[in-house]
C-alpha positions as CSV (number, residue, x, y, z in Angstrom):
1,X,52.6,-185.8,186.6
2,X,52.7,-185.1,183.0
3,X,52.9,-181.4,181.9
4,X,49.7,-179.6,180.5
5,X,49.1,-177.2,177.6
6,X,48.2,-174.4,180.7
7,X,51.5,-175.2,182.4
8,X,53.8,-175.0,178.6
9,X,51.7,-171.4,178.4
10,X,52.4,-170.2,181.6
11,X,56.1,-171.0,181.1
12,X,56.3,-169.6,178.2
13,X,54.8,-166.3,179.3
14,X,57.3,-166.0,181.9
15,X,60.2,-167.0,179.4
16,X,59.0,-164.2,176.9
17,X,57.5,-161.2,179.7
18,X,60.3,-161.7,182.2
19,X,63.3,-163.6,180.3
20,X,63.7,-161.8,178.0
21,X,61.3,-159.1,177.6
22,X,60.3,-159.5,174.4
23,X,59.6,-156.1,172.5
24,X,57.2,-155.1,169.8
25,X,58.6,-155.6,166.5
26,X,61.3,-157.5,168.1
27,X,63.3,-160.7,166.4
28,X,63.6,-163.7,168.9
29,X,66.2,-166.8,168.1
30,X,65.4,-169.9,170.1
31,X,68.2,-172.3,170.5
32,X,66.6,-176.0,171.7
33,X,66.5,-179.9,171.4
34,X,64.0,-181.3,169.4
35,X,62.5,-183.1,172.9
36,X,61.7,-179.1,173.8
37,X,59.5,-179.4,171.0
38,X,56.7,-178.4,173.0
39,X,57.8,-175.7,174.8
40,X,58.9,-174.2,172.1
41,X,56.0,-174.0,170.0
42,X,54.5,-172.0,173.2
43,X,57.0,-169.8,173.4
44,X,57.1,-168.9,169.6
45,X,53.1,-168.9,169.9
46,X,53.7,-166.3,172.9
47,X,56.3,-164.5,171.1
48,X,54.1,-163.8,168.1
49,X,51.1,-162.6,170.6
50,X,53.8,-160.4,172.0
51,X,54.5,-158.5,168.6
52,X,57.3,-160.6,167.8
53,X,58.9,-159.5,164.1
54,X,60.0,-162.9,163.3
55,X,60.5,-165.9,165.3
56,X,63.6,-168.4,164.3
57,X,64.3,-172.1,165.8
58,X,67.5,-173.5,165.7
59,X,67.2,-177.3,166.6
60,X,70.1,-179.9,167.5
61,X,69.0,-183.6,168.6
62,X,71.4,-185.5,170.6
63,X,71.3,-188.3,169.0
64,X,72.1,-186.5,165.5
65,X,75.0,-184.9,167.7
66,X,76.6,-187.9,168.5
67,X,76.5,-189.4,165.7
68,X,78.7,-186.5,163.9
69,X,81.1,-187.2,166.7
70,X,80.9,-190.7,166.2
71,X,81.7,-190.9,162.5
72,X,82.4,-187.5,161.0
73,X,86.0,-186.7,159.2
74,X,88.6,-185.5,162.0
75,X,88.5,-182.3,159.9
76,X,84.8,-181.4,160.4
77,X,85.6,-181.0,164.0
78,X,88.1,-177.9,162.1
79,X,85.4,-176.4,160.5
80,X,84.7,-173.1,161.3
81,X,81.0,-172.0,161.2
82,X,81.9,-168.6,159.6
83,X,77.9,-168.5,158.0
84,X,76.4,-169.3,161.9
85,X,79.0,-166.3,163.6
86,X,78.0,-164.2,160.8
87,X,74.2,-164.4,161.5
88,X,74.3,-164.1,164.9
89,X,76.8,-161.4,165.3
90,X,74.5,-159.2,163.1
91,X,70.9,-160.1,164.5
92,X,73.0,-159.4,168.3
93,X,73.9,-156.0,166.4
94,X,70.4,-155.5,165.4
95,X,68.8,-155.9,168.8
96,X,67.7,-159.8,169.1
97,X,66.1,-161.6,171.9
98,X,67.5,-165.0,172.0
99,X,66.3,-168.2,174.4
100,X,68.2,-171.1,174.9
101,X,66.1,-174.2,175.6
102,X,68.7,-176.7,177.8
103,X,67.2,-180.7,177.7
104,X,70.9,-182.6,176.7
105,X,71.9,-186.5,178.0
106,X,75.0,-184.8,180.7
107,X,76.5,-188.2,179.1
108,X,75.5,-187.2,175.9
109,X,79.5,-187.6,174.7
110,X,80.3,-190.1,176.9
111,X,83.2,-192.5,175.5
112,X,84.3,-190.0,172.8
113,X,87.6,-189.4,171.8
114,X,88.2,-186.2,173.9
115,X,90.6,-184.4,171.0
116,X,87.2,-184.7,168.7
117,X,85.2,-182.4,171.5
118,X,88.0,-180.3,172.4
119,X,89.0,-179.6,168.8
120,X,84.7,-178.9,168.3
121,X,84.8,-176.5,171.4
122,X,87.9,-174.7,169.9
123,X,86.9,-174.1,166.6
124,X,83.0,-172.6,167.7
125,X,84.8,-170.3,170.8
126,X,87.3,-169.0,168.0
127,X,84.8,-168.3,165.8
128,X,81.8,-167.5,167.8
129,X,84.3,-165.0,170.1
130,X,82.4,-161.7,168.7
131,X,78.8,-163.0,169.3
132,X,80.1,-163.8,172.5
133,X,81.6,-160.5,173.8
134,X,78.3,-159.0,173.0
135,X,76.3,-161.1,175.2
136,X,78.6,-160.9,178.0
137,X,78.2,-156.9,177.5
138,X,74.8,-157.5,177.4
139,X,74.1,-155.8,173.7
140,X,71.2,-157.9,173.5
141,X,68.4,-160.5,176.0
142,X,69.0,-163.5,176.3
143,X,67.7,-166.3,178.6
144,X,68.3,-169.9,179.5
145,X,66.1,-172.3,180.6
146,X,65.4,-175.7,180.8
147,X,62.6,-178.5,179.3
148,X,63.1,-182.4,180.3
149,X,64.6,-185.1,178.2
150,X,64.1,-188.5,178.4
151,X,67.7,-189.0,178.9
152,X,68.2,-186.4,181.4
153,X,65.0,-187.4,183.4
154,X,66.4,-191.1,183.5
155,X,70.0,-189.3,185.1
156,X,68.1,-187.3,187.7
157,X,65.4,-189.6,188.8
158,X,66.8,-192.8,188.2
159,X,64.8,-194.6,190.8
160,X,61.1,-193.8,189.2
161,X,59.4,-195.6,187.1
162,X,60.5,-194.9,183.1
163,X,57.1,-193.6,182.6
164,X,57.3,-191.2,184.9
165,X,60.6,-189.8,185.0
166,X,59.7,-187.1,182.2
167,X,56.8,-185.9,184.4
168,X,58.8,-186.0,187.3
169,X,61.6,-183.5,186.1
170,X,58.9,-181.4,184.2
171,X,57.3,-181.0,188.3
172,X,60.6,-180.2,189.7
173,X,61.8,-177.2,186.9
174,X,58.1,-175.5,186.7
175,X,58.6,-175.4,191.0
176,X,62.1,-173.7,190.5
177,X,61.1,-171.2,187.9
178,X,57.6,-170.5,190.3
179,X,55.1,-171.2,187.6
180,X,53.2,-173.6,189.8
181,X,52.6,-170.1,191.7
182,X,49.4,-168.3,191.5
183,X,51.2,-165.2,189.9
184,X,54.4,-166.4,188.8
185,X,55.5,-162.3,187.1
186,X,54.7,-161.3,190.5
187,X,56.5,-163.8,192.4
188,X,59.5,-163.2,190.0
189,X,59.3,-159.6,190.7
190,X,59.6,-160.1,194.4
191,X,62.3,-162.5,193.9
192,X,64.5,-159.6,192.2
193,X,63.6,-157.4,194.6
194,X,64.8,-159.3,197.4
195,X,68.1,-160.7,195.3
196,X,69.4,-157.3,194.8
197,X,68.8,-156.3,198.6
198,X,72.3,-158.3,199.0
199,X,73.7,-157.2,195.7
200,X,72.9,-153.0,196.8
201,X,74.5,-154.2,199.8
202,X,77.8,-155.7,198.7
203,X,78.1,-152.9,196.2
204,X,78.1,-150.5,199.3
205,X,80.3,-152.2,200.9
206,X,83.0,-152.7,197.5
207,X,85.1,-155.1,198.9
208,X,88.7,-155.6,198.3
209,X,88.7,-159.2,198.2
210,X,86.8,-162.3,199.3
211,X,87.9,-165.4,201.3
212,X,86.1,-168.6,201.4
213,X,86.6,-171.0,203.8
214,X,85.3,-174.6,204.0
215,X,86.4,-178.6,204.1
216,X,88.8,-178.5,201.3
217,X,88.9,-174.9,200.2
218,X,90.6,-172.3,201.5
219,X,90.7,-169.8,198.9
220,X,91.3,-166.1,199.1
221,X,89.6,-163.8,195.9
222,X,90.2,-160.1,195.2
223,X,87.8,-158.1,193.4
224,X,88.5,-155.4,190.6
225,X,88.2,-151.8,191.3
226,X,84.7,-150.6,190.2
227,X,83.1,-153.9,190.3
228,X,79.6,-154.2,189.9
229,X,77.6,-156.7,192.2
230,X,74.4,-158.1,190.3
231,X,71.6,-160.2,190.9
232,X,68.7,-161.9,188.4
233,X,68.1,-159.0,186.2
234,X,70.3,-156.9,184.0
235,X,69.3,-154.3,181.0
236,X,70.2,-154.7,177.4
237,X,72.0,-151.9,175.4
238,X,69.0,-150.4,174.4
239,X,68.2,-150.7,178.8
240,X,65.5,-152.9,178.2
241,X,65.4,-155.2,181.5
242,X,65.5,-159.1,181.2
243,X,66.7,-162.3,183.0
244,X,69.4,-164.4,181.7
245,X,68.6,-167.3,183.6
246,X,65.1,-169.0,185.0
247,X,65.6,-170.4,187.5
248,X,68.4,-168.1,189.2
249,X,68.9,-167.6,193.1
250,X,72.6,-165.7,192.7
251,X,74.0,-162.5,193.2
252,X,78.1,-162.2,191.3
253,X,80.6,-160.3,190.3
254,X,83.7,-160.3,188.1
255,X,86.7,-161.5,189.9
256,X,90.6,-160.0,189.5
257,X,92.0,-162.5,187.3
258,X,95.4,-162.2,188.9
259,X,94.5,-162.0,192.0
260,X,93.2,-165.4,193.0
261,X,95.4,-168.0,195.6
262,X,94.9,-171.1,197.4
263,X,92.8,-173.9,196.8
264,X,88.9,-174.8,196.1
265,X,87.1,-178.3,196.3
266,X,83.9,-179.1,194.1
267,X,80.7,-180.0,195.9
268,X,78.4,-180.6,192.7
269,X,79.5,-182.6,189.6
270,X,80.3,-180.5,186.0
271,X,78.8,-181.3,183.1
272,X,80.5,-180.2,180.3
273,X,81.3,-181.3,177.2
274,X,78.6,-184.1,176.9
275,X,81.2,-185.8,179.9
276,X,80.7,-185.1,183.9
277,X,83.4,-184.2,186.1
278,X,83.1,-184.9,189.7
279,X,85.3,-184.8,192.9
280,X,87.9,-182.0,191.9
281,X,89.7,-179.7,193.5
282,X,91.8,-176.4,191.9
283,X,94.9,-175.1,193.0
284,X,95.7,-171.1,191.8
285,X,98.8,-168.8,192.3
286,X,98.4,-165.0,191.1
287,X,95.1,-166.1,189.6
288,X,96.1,-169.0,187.5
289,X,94.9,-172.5,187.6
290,X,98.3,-174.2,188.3
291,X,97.0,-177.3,190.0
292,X,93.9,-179.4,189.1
293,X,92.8,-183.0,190.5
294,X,89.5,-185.1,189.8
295,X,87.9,-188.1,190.7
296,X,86.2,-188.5,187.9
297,X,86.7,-186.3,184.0
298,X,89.7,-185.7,185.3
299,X,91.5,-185.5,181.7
300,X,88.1,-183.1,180.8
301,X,88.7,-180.7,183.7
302,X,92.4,-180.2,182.3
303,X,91.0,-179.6,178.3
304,X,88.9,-176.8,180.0
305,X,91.4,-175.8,181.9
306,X,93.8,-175.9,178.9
307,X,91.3,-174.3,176.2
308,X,93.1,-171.3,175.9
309,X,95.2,-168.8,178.1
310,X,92.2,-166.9,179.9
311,X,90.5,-170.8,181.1
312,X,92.9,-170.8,183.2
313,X,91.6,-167.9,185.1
314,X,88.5,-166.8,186.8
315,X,86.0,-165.1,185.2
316,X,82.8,-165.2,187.8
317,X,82.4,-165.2,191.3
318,X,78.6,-165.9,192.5
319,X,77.6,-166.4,195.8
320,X,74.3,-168.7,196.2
321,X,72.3,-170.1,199.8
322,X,72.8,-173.2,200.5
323,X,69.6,-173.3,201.8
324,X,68.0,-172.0,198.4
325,X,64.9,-174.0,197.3
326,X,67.1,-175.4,194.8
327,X,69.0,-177.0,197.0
328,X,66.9,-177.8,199.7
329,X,64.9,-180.0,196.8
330,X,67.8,-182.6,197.6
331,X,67.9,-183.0,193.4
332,X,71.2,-182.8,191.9
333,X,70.2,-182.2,188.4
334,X,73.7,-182.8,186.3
335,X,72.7,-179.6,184.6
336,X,74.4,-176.5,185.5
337,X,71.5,-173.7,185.1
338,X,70.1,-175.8,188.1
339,X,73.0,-177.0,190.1
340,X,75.1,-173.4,190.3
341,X,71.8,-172.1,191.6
342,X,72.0,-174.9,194.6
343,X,75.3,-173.4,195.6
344,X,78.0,-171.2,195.6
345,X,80.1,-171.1,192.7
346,X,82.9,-169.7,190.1
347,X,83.6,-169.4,186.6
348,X,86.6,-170.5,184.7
349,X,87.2,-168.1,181.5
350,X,85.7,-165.1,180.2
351,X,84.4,-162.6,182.7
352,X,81.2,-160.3,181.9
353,X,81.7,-156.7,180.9
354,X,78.6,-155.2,182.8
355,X,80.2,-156.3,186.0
356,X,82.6,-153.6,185.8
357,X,81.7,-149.8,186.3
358,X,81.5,-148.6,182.4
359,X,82.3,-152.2,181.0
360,X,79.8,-152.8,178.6
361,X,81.3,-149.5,176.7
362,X,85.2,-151.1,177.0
363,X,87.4,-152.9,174.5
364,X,88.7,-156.3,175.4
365,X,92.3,-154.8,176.1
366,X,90.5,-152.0,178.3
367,X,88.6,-155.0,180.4
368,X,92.2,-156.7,180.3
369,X,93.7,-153.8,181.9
370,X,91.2,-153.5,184.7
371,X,91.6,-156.7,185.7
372,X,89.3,-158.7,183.7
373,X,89.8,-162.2,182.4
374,X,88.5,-162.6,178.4
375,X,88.1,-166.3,177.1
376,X,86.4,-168.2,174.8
377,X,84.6,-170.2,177.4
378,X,82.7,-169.5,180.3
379,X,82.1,-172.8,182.5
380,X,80.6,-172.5,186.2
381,X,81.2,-175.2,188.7
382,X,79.5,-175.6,192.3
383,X,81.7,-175.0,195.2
384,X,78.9,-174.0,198.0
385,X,78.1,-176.4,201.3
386,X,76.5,-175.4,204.7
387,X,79.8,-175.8,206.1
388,X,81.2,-172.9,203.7
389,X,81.8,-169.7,205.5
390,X,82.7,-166.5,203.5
391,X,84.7,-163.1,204.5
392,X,84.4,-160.1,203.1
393,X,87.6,-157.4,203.4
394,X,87.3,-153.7,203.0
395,X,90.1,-151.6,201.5
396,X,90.6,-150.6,205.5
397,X,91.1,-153.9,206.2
398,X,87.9,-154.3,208.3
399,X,86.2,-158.2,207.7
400,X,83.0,-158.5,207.5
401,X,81.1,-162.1,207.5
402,X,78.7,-162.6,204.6
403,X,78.1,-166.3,205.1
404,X,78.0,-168.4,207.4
405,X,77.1,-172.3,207.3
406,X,76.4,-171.8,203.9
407,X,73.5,-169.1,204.2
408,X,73.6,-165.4,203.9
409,X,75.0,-163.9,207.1
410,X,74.1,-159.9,205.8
């Protein structure tokens, strides 16, 4: 299967209606690859029909990407972007809509020196740190989604045919975001709907603290005071509704960042950082990362980890089926907009400020004194099998099962 002009459009309606809303006299950024190319000219066609203001691309290429890390000066990895922080912080302040198209190699940085991509990571969190705080309040829409690569495609199906492998990934993302569906807005409305059926019920129930339980995790969570549960959607500042991610199949939370203990195995590979990371397992006392092991990127897990004081917390806690359509496709896609909407999963770094009661109108010191972690990264990683089971504890004490064998037991 190769994708068709109808298939780009319907996509693209969905990724402007329901993504991120797009308003009348609206400005929308898209971030992509330049092997999105077309699925972004239908979404910036689609904009425009929607009564778009203006309608700016930001493109990268991979290959132009490795190169700088290949044979750029040690001190353009140093560099702050001072002109791109700048530009984003005040098109976030002036209500943007921005998309992120994600197509990367996962190996895309594969064999580089890992002080070159830790030192590029640093410098953009430092600098991009406002921009950041306001997405995570939700000042603004913003949506990821996905379009295929030839290099990605080749990592996921690497038993098809070459000339097929494109076509073949394109098939599998327009089935996860339903635009193979008859009425894809409907079906996404009904999704919601039924997503936050579980997220109304866990806000009910305001747990004191989680514990997961599975073949190498046993791993005990407490949850803030005045946490928020959410699911799919959320609404901007101006309460304008939108989804950050297509595909999504989560419900989460914001975690205590002190108040995290015992130990949690991996069940998907990480790709971050152009490198993947694969077979690890995290060890926390009083929140903190003090313990971290890897069969593979195990040197990358500990930069993360080491990126600055708050990545060595939690910041997310999202719980996901096993038996999602995701994951019952049986394709690990090395991406994790995909692969954290298999399974269950967590965050190391920054939490977000809308799941908090009141967060989105708090400083960073007020979050930190709730019981919030702030970072300059935010990195999920997939924790979920049909042999995890999850507890819920009341403030009573009273324990409540909300999965079991990996599936929703509430």
């Amino acid at each position: 299967m190769s994708v068709t002009q109808q298939q780009l459009d319907r996509y693209a309606d969905l990724i402007v209606g329901i993504g991120v809303k797009l308003q009348k006299g609206q400005k929308l950024v898209v971030n992509a690859t330049t092997e999105a190319a077309e699925l972004v000219r239908a979404v910036v066609r689609k904009a425009y029909e929607a009564g778009a203001f203006s309608v700016k691309v930001n493109w990268t290429d991979d290959i132009v990407t490795r190169t700088r890390y290949e044979l750029a000066p040690d001190e353009a990895f140093l560099e702050e972007p001072k002109w791109y922080a700048a530009e984003m912080e005040e098109l976030a302040e002036n209500n943007v809509a921005v998309v992120s198209v994600v197509s990367s190699d996962p190996d895309m940085l594969k064999g580089i020196p890992h002080e070159r991509i830790v030192n590029n990571q640093k410098t953009y969190g430092k600098t991009l740190a406002k921009y950041r705080q306001y997405m995570m309040a939700n000042k603004f829409s913003w949506c990821v989604v996905a379009a295929p690569s030839k290099a990605w495609a080749a990592k996921v199906f690497p038993n098809v045919p070459e000339a097929e492998q494109v076509g073949k990934l394109w098939e599998a993302i327009l089935a996860t975001v339903r635009v193979n569906l008859d009425d894809p807005l409907a079906a996404w409305e009904e999704h919601i709907r039924k997503l936050n059926e579980k997220s109304d019920f866990l806000n009910k129930k305001q747990f004191k603290k989680l514990h997961y339980v599975a073949p190498g995790t046993d791993l005990t969570i407490e949850l803030p005071e005045g946490h928020l549960w959410l699911a799919a959607d959320s609404d901007n500042e101006a309460g304008v509704p939108f989804v950050a991610n297509l595909p999504t199949e989560e419900v989460f939370t914001a975690p205590l960042a002190s108040g995290v203990n015992g130990y949690v195995s991996s069940t998907k590979p990480l790709s971050y950082g152009g490198n993947l990371i694969d077979g690890f397992k995290l060890t926390f006392e009083n929140g903190r990362i003090v313990g971290v092991e890897a069969e593979t990127g195990e040197e990358t897990l500990k930069n993360l980890v080491e990126m600055d004081e708050g990545s060595h917390y939690l910041g997310e806690v999202a719980l996901v089926p096993h038996f999602s359509p995701i994951s019952q496709s049986g394709i690990l896609y090395y991406n994790t907009l995909f692969d954290e909407n298999a399974s269950n999963h967590l965050a190391i770094g920054s939490a977000y400020a809308f799941n908090l009661q009141g967060g989105t109108k708090m400083t960073q010191e007020e979050l930190k004194e709730r019981g919030l972690n702030t970072s300059m990264t935010h990195v999920d990683f997939m924790i979920g099998s049909d042999k995890m089971d999850i507890f819920g504890v009341t403030s009573d004490g009273e324990e409540i099962q909300i999965f079991r064998h990996g599936d929703w037991a509430i």
